[in-house]
C-alpha positions as CSV (number, residue, x, y, z in Angstrom):
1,X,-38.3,2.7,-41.0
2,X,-35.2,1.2,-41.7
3,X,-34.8,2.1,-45.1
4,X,-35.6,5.6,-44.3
5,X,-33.0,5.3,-41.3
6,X,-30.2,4.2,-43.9
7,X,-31.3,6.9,-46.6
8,X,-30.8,9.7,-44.0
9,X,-27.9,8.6,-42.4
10,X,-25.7,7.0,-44.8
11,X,-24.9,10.4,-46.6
12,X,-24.0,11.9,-43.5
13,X,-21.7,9.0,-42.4
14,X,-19.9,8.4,-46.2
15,X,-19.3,12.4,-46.3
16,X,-17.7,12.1,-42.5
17,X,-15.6,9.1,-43.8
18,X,-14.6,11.1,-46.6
19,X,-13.5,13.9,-45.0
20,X,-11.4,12.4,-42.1
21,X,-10.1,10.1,-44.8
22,X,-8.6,13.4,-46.6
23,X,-7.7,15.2,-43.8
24,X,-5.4,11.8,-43.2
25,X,-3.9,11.9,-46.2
26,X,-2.9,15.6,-45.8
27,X,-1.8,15.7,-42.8
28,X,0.5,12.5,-43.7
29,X,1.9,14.3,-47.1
30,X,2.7,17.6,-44.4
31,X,4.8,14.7,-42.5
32,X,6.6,14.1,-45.3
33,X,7.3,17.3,-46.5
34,X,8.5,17.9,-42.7
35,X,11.1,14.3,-43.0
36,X,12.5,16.3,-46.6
37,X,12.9,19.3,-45.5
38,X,14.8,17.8,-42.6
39,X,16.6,15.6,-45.1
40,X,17.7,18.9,-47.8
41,X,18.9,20.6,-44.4
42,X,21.3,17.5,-43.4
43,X,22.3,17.7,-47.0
44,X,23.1,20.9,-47.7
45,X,25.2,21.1,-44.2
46,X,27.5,17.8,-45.1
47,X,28.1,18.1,-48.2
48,X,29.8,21.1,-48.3
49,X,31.9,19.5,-45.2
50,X,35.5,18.1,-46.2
51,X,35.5,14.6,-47.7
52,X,35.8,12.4,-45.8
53,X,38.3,8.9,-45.7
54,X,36.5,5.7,-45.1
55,X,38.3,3.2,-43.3
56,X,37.9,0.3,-40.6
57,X,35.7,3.1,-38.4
58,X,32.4,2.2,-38.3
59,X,30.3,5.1,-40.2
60,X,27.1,7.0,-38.2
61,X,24.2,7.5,-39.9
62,X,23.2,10.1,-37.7
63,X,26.8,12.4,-38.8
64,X,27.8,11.0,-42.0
65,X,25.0,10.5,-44.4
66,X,25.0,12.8,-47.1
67,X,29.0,13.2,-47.1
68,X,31.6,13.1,-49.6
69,X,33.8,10.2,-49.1
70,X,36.6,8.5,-50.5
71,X,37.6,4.7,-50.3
72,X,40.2,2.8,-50.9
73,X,40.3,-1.5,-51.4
74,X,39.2,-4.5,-53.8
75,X,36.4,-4.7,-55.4
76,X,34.5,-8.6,-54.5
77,X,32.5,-9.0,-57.8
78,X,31.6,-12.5,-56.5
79,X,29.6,-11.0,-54.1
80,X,28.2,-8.6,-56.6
81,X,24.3,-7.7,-56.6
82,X,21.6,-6.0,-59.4
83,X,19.0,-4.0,-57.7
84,X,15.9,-4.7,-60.6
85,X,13.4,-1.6,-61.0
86,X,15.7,1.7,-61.5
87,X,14.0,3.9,-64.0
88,X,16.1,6.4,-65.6
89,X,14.8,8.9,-68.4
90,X,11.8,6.4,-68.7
91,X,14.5,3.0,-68.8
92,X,13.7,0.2,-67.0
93,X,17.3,-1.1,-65.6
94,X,19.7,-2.3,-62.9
95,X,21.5,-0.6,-60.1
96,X,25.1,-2.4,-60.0
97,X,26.2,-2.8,-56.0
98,X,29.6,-4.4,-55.4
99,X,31.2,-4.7,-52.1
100,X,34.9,-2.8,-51.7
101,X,37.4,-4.8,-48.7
102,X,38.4,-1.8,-47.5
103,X,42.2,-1.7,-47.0
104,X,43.7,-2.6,-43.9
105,X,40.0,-4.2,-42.5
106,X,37.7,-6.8,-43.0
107,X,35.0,-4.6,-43.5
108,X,33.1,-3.7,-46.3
109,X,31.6,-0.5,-48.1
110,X,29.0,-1.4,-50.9
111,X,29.7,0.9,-53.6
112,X,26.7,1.9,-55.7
113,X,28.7,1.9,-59.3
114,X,26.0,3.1,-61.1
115,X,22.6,1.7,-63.6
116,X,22.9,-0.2,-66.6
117,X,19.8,-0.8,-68.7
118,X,17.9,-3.8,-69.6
119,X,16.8,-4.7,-72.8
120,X,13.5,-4.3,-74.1
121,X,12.0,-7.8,-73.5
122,X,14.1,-7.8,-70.2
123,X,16.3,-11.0,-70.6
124,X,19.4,-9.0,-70.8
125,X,21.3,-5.9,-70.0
126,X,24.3,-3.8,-71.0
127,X,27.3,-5.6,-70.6
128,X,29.8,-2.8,-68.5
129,X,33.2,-3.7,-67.2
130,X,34.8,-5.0,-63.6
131,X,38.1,-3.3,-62.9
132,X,40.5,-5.4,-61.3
133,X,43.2,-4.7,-58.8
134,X,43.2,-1.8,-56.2
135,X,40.8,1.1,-56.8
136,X,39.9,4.3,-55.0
137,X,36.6,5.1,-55.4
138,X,34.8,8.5,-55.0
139,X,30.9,9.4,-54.3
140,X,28.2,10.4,-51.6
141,X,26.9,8.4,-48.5
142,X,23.8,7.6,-48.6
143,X,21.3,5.1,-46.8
144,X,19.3,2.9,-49.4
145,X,15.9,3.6,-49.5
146,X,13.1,2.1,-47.3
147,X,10.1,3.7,-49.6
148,X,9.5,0.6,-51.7
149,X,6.3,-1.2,-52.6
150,X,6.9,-4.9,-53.4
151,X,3.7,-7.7,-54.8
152,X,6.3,-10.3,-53.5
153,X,7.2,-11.3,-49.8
154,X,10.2,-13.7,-51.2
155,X,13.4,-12.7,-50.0
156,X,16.4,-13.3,-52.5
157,X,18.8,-15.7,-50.9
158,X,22.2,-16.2,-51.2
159,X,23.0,-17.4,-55.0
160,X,20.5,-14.6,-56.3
161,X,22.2,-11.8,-58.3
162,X,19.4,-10.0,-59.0
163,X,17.4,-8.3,-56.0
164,X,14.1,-6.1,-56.2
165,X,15.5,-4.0,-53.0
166,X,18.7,-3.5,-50.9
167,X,18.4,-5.0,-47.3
168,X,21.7,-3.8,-45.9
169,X,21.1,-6.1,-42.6
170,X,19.8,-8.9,-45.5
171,X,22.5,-8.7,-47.4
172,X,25.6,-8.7,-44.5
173,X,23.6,-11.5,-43.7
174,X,23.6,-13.7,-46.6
175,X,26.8,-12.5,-48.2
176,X,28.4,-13.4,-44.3
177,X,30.0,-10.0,-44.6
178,X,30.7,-6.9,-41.7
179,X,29.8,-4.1,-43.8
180,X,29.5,0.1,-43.4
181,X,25.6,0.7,-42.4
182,X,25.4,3.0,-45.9
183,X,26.3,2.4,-49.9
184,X,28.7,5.2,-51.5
185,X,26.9,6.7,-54.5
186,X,30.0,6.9,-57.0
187,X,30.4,10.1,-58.2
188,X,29.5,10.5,-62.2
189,X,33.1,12.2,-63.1
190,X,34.6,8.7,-62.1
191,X,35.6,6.4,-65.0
192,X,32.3,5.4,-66.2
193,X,33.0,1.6,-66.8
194,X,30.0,1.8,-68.7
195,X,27.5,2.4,-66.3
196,X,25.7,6.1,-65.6
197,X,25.5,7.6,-62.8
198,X,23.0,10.3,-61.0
199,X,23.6,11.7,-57.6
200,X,20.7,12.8,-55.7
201,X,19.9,15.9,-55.6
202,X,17.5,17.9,-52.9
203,X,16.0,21.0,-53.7
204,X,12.2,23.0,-52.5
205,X,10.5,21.4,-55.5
206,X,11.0,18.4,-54.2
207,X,9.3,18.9,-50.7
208,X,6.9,21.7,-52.5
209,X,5.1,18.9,-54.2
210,X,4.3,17.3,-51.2
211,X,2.7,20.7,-50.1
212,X,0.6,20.9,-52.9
213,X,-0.3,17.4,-52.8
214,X,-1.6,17.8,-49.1
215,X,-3.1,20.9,-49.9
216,X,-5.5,18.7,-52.9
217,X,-6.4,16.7,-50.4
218,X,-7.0,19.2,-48.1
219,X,-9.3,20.8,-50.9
220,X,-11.1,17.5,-51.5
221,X,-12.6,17.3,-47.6
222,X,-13.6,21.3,-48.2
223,X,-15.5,20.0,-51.6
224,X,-16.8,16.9,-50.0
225,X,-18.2,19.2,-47.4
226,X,-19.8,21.9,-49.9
227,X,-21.2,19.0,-51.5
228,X,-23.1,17.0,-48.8
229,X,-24.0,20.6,-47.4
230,X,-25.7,21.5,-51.0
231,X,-27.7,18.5,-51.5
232,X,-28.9,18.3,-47.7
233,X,-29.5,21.9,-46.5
234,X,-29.6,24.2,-49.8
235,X,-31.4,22.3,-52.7
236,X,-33.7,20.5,-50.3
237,X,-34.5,23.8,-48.9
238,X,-35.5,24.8,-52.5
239,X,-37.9,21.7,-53.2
């Protein structure tokens, strides 16, 4: 009884698994094609505002993300961090963040200079250079990403150069440090200093795929469906 229990039921309960299961995972890539097309909106309305002139004002999130800015101060290379991970064109390499004392406050912007690669076995990377003295530094506001997937709960502390993720709250923390609540994405047409630089850019590509992926998962519940319906109504019918 019981094995003829499991054998009629189990089919019925995997297939009803399945199907919620994609239905979830459509409906979650639809959500995230909803958060980017909220995202390409904010963008394409500030950046083509005026630049704007960061100073001791504490920047919003909510008003300033995604503008062109300008800052003015010292780099703090002692205070310097590598974010680890940052594939370009297929390169496994660093993302160079340095702080900038802004002038005439003791806050701090941290400037996203730009990606320098690491060498093929990973022990090294490409030596780029450190301006000295007072620099005005160009780019975009941006918040640093909180889509990361990490094997290791270890949080760097404060002697680690190299970090797998930027924690702004982390980071003000260790570093004992008021800074702005985003990093400034330098511009590429600033002196290069040996590093490269790629801005961001948001287009309907980029929230289309998340339209077609919810749509394949959409398809998968449909085929899961024809499938289970096949076996148990059609070809059963036809033994």
């Amino acid at each position: 009884m019981t094995s003829k229990f499991v054998y009629k039921w189990l089919p019925v309960v995997a297939t009803l698994v399945g199907v919620i299961l994609f239905a979830k995972l459509g409906m979650w890539q639809l959500d995230r094609a909803a958060e980017k097309t909220l995202m390409k909106e904010a963008y394409d309305i500030r950046t083509a505002l005026p630049v704007i002139n960061v100073a001791a004002d504490l920047l919003s999130i909510n008003q300033d993300e995604y503008r062109y800015a300008v800052v003015e101060g010292f780099y703090e290379f002692d205070k310097q961090i590598l974010i680890d991970n940052k594939i370009i064109n297929g390169r496994g390499g660093l993302d160079v963040i340095t702080p900038i004392k802004i002038t005439g406050t003791d806050r701090r912007l941290l400037i996203n200079r730009g990606w320098t690669p690491w060498s093929l076995d990973r022990t090294i990377f490409r030596e780029f250079d450190n301006p000295k003295g007072k620099v005005v530094v160009r780019g975009l506001l941006k918040r640093p990403s909180q889509e990361y997937f990490t094997l290791s709960r270890v949080l760097p502390d404060a002697s680690d150069q190299v970090w797998q993720n930027m924690d702004l709250a982390l980071y003000s923390e260790l570093k004992n440090v008021e800074i702005q609540p985003m990093l400034l994405l330098r511009s590429p047409d600033e002196t290069d200093e040996g590093l490269e630089r790629i801005l961001p850019v948001y287009t309907d590509t980029w929230i289309d795929r998340h339209k077609g992926y919810a749509l394949q998962w959409f398809a998968f519940g449909v085929i899961a469906l024809m499938i289970f319906g096949y076996f148990r109504f059609y070809k059963r019918g036809k033994v």
